[in-house]
N, CA, C and O atoms as a MOPAC input file, in Angstrom:
PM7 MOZYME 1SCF
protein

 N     76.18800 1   -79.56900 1    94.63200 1
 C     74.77000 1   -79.82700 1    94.85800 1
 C     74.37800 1   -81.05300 1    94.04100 1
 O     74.37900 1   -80.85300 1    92.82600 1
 N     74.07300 1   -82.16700 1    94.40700 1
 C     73.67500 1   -83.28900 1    93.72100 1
 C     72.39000 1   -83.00800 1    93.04900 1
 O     72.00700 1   -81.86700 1    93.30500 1
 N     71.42300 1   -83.81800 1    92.10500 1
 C     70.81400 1   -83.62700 1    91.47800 1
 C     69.70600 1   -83.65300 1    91.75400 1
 O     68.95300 1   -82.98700 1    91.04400 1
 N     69.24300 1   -84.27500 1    92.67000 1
 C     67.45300 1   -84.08200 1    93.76000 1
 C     67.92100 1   -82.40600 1    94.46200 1
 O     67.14000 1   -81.51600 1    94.12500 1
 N     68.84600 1   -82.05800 1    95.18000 1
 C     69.12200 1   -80.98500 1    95.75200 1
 C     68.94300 1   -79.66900 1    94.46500 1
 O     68.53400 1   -78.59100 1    94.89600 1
 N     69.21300 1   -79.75200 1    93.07700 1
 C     68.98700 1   -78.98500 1    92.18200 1
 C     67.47200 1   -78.92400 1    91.55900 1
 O     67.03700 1   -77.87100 1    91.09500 1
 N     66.72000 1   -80.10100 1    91.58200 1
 C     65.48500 1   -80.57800 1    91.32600 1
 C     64.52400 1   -79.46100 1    92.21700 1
 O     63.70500 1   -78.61600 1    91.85500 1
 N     65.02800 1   -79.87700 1    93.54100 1
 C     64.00200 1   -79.39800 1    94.83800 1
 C     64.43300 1   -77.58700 1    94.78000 1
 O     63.73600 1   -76.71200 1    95.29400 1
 N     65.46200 1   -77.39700 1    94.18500 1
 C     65.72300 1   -75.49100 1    94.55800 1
 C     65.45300 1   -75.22900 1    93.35300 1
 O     65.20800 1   -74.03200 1    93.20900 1
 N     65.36500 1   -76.06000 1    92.05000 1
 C     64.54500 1   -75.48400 1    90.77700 1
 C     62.78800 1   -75.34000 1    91.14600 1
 O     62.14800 1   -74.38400 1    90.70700 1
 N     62.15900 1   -76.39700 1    91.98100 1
 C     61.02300 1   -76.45600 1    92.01400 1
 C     61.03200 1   -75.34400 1    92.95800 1
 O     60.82400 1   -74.20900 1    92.52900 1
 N     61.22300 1   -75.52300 1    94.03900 1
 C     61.44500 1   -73.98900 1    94.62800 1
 C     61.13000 1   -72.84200 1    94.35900 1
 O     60.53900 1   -71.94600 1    94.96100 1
 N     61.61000 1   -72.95900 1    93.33500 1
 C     62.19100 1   -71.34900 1    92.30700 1
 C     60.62700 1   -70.74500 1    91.92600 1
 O     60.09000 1   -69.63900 1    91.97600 1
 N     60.15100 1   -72.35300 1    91.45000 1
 C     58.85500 1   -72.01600 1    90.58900 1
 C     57.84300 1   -71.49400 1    91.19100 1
 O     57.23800 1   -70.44600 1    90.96200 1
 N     57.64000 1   -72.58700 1    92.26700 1
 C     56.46800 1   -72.31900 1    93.18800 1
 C     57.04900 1   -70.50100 1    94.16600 1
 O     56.17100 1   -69.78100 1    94.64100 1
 N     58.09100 1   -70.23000 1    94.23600 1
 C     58.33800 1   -68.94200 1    94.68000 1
 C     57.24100 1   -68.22500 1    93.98500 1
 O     56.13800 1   -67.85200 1    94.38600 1
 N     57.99800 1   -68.11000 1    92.52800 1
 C     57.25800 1   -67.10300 1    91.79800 1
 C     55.60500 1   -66.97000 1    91.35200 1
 O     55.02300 1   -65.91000 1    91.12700 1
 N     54.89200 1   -68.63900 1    91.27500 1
 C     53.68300 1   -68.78900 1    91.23100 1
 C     52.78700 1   -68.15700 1    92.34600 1
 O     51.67100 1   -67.70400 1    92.09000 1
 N     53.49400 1   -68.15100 1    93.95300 1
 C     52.80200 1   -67.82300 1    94.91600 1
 C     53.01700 1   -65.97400 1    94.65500 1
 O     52.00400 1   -65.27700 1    94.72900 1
 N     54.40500 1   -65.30000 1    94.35300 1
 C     54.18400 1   -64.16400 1    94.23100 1
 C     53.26900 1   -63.91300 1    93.39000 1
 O     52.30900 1   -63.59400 1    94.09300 1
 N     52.89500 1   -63.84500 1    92.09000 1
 C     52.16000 1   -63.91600 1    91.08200 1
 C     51.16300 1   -63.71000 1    91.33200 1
 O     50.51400 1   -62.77600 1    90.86200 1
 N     50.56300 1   -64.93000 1    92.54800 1
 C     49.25000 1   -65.06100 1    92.87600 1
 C     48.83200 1   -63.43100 1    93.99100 1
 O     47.80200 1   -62.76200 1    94.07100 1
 N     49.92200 1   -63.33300 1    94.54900 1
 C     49.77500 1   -62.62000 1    95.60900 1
 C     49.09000 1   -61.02300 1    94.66200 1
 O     48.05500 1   -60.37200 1    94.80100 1
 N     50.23800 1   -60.90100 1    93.75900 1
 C     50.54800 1   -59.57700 1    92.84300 1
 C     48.70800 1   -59.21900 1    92.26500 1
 O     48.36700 1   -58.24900 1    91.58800 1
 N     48.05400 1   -60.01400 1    92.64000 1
 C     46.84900 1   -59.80900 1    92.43100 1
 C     45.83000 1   -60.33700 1    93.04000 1
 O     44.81300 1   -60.98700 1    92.80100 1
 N     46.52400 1   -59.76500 1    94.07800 1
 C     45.69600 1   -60.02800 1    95.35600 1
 C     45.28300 1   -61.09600 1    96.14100 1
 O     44.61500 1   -61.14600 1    97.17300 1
 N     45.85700 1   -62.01200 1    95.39000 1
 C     44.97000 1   -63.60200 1    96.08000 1
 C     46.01000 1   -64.33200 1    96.90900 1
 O     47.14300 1   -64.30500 1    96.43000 1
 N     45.89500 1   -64.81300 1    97.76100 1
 C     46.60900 1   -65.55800 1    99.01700 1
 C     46.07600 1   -66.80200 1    98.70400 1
 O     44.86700 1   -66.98400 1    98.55900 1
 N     46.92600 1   -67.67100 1    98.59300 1
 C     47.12700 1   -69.17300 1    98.34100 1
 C     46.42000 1   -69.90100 1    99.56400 1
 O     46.64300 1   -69.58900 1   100.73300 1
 N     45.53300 1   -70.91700 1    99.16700 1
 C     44.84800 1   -71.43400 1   100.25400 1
 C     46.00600 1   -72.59600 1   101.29400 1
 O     46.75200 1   -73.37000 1   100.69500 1
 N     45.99700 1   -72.57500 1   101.94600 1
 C     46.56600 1   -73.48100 1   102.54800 1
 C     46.53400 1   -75.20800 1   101.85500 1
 O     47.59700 1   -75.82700 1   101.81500 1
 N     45.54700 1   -75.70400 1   101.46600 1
 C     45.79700 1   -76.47200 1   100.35600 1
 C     46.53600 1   -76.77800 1    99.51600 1
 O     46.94300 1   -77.90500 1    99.23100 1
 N     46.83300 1   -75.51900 1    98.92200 1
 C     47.42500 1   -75.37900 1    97.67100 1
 C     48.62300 1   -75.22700 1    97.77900 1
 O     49.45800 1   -75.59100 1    96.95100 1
 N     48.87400 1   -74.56000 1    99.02500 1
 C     50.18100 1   -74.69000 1    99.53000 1
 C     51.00900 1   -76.11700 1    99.63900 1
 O     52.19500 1   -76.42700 1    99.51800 1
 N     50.05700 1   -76.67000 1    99.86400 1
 C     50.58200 1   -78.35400 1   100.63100 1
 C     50.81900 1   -78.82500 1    99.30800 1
 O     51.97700 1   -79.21600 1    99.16200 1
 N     50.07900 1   -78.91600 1    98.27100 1
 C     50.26100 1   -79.28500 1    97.07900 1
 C     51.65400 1   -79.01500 1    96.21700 1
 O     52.45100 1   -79.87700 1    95.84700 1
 N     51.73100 1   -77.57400 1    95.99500 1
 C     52.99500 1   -76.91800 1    95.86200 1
 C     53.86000 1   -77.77100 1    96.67400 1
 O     54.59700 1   -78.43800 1    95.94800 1
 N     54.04400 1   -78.00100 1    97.99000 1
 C     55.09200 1   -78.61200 1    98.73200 1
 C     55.32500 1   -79.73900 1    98.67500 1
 O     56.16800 1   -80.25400 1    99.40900 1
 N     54.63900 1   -80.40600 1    97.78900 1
 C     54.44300 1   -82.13300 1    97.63700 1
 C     55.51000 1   -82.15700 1    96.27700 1
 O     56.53500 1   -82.80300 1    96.06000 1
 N     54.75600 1   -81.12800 1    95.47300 1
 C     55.34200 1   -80.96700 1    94.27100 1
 C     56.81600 1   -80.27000 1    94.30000 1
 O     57.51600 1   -80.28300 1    93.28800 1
 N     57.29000 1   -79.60400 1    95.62800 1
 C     58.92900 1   -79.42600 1    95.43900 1
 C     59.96200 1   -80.32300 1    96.14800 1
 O     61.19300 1   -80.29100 1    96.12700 1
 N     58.83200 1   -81.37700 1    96.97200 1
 C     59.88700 1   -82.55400 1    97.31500 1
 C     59.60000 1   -83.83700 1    96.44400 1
 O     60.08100 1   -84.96400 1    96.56000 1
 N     58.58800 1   -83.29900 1    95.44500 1
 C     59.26700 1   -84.31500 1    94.20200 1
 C     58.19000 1   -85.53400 1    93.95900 1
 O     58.18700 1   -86.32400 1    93.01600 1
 N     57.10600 1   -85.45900 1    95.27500 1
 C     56.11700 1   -86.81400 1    95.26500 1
 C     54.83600 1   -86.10900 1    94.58700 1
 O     53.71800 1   -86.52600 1    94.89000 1
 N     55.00800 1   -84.87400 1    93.52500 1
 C     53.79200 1   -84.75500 1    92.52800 1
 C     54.95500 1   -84.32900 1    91.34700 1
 O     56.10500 1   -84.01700 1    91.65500 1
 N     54.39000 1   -84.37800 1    89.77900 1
 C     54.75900 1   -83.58400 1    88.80800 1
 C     54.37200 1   -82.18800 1    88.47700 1
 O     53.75000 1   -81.69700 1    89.41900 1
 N     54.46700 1   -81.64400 1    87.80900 1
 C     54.17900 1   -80.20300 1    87.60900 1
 C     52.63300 1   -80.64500 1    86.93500 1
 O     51.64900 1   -79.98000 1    87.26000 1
 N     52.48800 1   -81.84600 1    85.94800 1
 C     51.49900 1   -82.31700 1    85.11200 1
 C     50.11200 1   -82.25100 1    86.20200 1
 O     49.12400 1   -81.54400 1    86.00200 1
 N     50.36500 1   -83.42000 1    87.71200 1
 C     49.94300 1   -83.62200 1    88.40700 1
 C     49.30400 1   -82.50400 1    89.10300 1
 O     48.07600 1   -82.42100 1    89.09000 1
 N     49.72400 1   -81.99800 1    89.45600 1
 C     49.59200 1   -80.49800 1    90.08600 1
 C     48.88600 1   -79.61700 1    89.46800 1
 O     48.14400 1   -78.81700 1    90.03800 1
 N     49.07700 1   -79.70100 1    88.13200 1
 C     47.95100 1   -79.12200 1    87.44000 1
 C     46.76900 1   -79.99000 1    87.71400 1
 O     45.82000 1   -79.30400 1    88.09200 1
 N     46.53300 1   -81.11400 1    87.66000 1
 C     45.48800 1   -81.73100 1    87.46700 1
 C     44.32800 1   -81.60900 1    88.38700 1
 O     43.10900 1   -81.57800 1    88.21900 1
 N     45.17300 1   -81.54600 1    89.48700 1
 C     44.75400 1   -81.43100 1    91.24400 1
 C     43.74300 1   -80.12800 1    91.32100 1
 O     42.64300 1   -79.92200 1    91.83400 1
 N     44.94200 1   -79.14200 1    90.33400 1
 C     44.08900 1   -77.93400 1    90.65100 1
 C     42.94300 1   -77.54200 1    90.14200 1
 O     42.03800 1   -76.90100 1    90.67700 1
 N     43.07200 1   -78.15100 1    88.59800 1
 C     41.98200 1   -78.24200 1    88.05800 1
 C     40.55400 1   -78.57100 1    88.77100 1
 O     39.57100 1   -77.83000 1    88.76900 1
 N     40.67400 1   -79.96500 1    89.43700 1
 C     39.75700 1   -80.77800 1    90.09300 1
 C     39.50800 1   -79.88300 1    91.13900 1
 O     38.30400 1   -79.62900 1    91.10800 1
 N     39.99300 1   -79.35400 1    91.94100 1
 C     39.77100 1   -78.35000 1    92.93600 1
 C     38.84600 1   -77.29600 1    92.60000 1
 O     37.86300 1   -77.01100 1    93.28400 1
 N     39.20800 1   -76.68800 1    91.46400 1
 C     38.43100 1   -75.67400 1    90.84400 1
 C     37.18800 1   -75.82000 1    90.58100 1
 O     36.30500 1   -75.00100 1    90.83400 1
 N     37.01600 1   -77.24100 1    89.87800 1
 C     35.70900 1   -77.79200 1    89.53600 1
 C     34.87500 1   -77.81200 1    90.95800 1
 O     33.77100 1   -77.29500 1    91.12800 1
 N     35.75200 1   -78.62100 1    92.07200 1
 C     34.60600 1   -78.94000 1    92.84500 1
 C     34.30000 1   -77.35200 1    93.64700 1
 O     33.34200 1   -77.28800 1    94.41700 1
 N     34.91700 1   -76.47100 1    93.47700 1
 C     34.83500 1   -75.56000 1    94.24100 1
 C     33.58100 1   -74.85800 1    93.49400 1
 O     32.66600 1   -74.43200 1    94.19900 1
 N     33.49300 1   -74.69000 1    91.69700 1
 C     32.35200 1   -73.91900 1    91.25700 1
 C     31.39800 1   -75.44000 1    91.18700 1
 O     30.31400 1   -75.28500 1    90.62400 1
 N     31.54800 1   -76.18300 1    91.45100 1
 C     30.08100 1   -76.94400 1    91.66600 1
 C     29.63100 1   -76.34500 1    92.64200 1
 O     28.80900 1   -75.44000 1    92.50200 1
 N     30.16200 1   -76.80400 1    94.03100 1
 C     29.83200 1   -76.44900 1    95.10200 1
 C     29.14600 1   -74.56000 1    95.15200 1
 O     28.24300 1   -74.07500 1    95.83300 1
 N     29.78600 1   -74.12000 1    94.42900 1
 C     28.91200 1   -72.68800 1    94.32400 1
 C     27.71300 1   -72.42100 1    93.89500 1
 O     26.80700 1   -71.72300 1    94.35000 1
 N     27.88800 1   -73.45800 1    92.38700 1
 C     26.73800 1   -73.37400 1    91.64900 1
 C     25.23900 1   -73.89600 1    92.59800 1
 O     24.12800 1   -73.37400 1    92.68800 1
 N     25.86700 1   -75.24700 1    93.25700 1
 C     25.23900 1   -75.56400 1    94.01800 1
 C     24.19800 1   -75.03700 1    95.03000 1
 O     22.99700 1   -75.25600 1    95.19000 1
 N     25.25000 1   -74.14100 1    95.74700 1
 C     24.79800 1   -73.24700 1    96.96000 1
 C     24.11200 1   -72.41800 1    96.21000 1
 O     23.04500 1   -72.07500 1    96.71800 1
 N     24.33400 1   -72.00500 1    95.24900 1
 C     23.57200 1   -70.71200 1    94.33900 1
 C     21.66800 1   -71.45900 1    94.13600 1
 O     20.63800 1   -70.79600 1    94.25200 1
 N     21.72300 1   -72.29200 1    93.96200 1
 C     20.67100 1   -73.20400 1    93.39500 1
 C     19.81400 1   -73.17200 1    94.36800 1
 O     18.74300 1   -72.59300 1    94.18600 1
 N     20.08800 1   -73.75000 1    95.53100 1
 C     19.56900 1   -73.43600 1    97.08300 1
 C     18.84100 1   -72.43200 1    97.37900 1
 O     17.63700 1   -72.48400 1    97.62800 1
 N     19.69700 1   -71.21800 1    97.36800 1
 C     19.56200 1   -70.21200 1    97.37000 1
 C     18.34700 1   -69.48900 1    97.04900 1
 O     18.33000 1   -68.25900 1    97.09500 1

């Protein structure tokens, strides 16, 4: 197995267990996040990156709540 081929079935590995994890308590991975994860096991995000993404996601997601809440 050359060394991108060990890279991509280590990242693999990870995102396996992050999505079980997620599942193990109930939550189903948005399709988003999925794509993200998949960016990140063929190697065109870092693990750093990926955090970052999600972060930003998170944010705009409780703005957008807070938001709608405000409306409301």
């Amino acid at each position: 197995m050359d060394l991108l081929t060990e890279q991509q079935a280590s990242r693999h590995k990870v995102v396996r267990q992050a999505v079980a994890n997620l599942q193990a308590r109930g939550i189903t991975p948005r399709p988003a996040v999925l794509a993200l994860y998949d960016r990140y096991v063929h190697g065109e995000l870092s693990r750093a990156q990926v955090g970052a993404l999600m972060r930003q996601r998170a944010t705009n997601i409780l703005r957008a709540a807070k938001s709608g809440a405000e409306r409301a």
